[in-house]
Each structure stands twice: as structure tokens, then as C-alpha cells.
Short mmCIF file of the C-alpha atoms (twelve columns), coordinates in Angstrom:
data_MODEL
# 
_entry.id   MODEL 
# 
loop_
_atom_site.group_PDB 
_atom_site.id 
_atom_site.type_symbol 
_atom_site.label_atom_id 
_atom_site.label_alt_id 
_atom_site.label_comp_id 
_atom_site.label_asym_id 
_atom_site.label_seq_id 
_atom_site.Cartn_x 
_atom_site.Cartn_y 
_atom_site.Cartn_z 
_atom_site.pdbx_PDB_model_num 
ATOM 1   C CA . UNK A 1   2.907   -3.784  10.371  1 
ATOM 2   C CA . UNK A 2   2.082   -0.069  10.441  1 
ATOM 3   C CA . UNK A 3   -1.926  1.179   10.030  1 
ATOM 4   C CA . UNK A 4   -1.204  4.512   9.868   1 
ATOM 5   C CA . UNK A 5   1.583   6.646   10.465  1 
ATOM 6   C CA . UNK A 6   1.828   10.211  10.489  1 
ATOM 7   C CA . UNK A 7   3.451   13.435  8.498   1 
ATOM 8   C CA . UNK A 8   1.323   16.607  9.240   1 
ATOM 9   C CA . UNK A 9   -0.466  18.852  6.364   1 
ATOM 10  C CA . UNK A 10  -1.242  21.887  7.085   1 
ATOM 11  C CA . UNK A 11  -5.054  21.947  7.170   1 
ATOM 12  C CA . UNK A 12  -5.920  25.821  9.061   1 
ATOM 13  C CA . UNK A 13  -5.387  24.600  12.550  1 
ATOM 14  C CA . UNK A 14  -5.863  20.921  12.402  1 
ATOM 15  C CA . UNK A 15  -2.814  18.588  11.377  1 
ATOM 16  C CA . UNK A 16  -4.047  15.389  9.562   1 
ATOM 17  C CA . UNK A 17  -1.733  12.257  9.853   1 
ATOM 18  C CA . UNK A 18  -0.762  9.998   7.525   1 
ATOM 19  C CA . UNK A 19  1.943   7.849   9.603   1 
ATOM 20  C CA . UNK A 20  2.623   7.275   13.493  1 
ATOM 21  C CA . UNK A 21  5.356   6.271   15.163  1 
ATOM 22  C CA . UNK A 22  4.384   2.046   16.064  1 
ATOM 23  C CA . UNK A 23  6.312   2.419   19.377  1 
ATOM 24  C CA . UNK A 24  4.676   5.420   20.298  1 
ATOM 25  C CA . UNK A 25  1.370   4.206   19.417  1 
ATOM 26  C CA . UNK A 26  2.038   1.267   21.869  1 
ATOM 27  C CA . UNK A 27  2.235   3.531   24.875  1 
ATOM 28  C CA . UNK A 28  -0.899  5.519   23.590  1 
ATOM 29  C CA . UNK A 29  1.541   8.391   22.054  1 
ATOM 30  C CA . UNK A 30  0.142   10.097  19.461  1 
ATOM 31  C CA . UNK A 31  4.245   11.105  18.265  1 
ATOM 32  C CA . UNK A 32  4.571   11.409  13.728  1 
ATOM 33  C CA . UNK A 33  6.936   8.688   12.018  1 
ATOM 34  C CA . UNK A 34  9.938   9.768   10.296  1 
ATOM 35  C CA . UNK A 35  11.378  6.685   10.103  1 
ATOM 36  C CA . UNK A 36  10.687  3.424   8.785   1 
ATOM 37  C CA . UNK A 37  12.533  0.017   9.371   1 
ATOM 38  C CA . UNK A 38  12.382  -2.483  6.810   1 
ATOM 39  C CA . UNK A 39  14.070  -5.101  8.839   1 
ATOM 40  C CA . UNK A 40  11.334  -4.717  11.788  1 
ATOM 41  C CA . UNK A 41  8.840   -3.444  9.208   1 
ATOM 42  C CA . UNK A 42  7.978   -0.686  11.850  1 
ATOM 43  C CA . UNK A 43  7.512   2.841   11.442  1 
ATOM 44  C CA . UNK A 44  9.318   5.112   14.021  1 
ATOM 45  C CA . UNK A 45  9.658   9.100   15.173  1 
ATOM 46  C CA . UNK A 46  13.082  10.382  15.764  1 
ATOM 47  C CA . UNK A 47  13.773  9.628   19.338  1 
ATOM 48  C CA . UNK A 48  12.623  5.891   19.045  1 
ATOM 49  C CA . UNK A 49  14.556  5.494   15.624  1 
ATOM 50  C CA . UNK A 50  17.670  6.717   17.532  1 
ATOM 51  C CA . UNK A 51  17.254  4.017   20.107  1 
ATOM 52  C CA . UNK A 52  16.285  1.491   17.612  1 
ATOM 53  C CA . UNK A 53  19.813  2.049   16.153  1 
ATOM 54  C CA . UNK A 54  21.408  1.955   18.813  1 
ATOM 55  C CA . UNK A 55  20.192  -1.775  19.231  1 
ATOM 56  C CA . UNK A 56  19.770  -2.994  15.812  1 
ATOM 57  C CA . UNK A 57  22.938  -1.299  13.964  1 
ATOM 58  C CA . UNK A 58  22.513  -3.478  10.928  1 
ATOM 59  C CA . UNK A 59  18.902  -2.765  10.134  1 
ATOM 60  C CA . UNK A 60  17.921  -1.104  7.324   1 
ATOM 61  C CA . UNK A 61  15.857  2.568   8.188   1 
ATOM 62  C CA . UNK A 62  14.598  5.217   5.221   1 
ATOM 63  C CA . UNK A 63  13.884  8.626   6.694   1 
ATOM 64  C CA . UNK A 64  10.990  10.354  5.019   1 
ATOM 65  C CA . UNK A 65  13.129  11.533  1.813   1 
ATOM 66  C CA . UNK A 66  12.863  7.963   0.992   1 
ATOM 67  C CA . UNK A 67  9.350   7.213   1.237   1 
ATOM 68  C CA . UNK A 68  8.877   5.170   -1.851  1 
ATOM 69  C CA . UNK A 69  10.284  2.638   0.445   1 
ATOM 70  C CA . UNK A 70  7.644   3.205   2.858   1 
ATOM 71  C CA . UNK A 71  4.846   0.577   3.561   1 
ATOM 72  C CA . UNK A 72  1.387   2.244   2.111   1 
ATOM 73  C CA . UNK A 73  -0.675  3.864   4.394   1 
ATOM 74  C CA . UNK A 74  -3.215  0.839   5.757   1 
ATOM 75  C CA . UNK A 75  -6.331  3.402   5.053   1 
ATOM 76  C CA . UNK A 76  -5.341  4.462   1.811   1 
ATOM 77  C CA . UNK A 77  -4.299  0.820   1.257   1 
ATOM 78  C CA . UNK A 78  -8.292  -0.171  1.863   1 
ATOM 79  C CA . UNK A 79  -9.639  2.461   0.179   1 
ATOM 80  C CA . UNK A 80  -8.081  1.160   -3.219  1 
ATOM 81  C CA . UNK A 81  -8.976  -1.947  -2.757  1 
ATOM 82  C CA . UNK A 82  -12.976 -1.210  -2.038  1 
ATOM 83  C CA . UNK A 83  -15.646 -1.352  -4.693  1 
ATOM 84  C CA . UNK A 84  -16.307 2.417   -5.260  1 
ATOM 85  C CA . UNK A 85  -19.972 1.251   -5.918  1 
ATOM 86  C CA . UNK A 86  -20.504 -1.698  -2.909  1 
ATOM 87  C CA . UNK A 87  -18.390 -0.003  -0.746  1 
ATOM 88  C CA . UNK A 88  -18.062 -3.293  1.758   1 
ATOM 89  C CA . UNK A 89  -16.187 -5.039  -0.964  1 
ATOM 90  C CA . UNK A 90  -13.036 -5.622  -1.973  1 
ATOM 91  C CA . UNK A 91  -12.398 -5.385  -5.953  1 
ATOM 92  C CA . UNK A 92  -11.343 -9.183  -6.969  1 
ATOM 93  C CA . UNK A 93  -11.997 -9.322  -10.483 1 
ATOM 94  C CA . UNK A 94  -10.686 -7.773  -13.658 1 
ATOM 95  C CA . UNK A 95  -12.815 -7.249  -17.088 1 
ATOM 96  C CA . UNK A 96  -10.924 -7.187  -19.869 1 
ATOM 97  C CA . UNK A 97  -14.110 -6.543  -22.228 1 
ATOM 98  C CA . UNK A 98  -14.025 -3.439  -20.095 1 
ATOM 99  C CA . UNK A 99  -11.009 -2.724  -18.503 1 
ATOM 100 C CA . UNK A 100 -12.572 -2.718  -15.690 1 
ATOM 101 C CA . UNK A 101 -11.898 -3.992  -12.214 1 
ATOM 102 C CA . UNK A 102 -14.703 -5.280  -9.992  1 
ATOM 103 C CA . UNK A 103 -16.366 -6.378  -6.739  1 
ATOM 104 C CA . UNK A 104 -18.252 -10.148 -6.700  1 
ATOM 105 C CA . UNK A 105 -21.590 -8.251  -6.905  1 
ATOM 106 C CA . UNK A 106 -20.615 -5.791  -9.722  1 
ATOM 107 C CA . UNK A 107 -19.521 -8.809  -11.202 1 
ATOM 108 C CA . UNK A 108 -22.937 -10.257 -11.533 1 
ATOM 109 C CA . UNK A 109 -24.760 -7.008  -12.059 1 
ATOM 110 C CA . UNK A 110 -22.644 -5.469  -14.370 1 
ATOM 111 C CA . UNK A 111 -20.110 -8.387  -15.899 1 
ATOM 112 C CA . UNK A 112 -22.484 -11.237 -16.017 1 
ATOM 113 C CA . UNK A 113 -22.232 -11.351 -19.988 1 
ATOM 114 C CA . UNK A 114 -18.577 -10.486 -20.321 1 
ATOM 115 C CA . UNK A 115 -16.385 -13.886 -21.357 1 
ATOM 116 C CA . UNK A 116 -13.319 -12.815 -20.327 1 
ATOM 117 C CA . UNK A 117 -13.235 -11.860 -16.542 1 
ATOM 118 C CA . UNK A 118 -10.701 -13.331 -14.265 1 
ATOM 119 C CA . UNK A 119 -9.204  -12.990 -10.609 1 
ATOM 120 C CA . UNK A 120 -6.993  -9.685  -10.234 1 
ATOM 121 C CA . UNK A 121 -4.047  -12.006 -9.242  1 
ATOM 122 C CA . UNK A 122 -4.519  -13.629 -12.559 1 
ATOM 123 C CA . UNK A 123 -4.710  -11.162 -14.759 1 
ATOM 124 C CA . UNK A 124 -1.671  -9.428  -12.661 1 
ATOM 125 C CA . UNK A 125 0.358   -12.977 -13.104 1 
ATOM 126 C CA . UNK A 126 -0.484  -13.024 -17.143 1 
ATOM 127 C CA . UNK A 127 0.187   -9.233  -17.440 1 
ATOM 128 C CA . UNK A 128 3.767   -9.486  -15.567 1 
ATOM 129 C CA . UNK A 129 4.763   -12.880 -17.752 1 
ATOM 130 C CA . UNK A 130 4.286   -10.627 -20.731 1 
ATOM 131 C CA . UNK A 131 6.180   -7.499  -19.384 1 
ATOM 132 C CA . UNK A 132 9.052   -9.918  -18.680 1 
ATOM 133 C CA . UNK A 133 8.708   -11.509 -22.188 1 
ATOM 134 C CA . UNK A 134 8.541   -8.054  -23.816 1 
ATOM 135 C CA . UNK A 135 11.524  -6.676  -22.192 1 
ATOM 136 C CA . UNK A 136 13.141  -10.047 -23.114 1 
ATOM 137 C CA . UNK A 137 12.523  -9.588  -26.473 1 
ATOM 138 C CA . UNK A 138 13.913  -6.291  -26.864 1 
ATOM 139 C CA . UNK A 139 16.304  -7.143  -25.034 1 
ATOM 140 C CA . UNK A 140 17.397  -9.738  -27.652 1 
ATOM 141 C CA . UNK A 141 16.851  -7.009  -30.694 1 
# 
């Protein structure tokens, strides 16, 4: 799976990336991705994509207009999940006394007290059930 890719923003002279082409990247190519293959889950520039079709007709590709489609950048992806405060860790917990999510150590310095703190994937699992029963509901009015 991609760890970057590349578009380029304007930045004076320098271009900063945001996604590379994976096949590229392989042969030490520093080429931008346009392209991005959910079948392969690869991200690809415009000459490789055009080969890539040629061999996998049936895949599905989104060119950059669909980028909500994309895989998220792997850097961006880590820097959400850090602890802004212990930046080695990864935020685990959720607070709902504070609304608040949380590394392990934050947890004990800051959340120690709090009785309702739970794993992110729990409180994402809870959250989603009532969504769903929500939308059920109205559904039903």
C-alpha cells in the first residue's frame, strides 16, 4: 500500500509531494501519481497507469478528480493518529467526560479520574450502532 504519493503545490521553487507513483518508486523514480488502483491498491503516474490497463482491463482506477477514493496519505495518516502532547504515541483512548481522545500516558496523567474512558474502536463501534439505530428510526417515522 502507498506511503506517499505525490501532486505538486506550488511552494516558490520547491514542489512538495503528497503522492508517488508505487511503480516508479520501485525503480528509484521520483515520477507524481495520478492514478490510483483499488483492485491493486497501488498508486500510479500516467505512463504506468496506461500499461497497468493494458494488463488488468477490469480493474478499477480513479484519476485525481476522484480522490475521495484515494488511500490517505501514510504521513498525514500518522500524524492524526499521534498524541499531539507525547508525540511517540498513538491516540487509543476516548474520554467522554471530556471529549477528548488520548495517548496511554495522557491517559494516566490527565484521565486517571474520568469513569468513562474506553478504546477508540469502542467508542467508534457504540457510536456507529447508534447512527444506524437513529437513521433506522427515522427511517420508520
Amino acid at each position: 500500500m502507498a506511503t506517499y504519493s505525490q501532486s505538486y503545490f506550488n511552494k516558490g521553487s520547491d514542489c512538495v509531494k503528497d503522492f508517488c507513483c508505487e511503480t516508479c518508486d520501485e525503480k528509484t523514480i521520483e515520477e507524481g501519481a495520478d492514478f490510483f488502483c483499488e483492485t491493486c491498491l497501488k498508486l500510479y503516474c500516467g505512463k504506468c497507469i496506461d500499461l497497468h490497463g493494458q494488463l488488468f482491463t477490469k480493474h478499477a482506477t480513479y484519476g485525481r478528480d476522484d480522490m475521495r477514493k484515494w488511500p490517505a496519505n501514510k504521513e498525514v495518516e500518522n500524524f492524526l493518529q499521534r498524541c499531539e502532547i507525547h508525540t511517540d504515541e498513538n491516540l487509543i483512548l476516548f474520554c467522554k467526560n471530556h471529549s477528548q481522545l488520548s495517548c496511554a500516558l495522557c491517559d494516566v496523567h490527565s484521565h486517571r479520574k474520568c469513569p468513562d474512558v474506553e478504546l477508540i474502536t469502542e467508542a467508534h463501534k457504540i457510536t456507529r450502532q447508534t447512527c444506524n439505530n437513529c437513521q433506522l428510526k427515522s427511517n420508520l417515522f
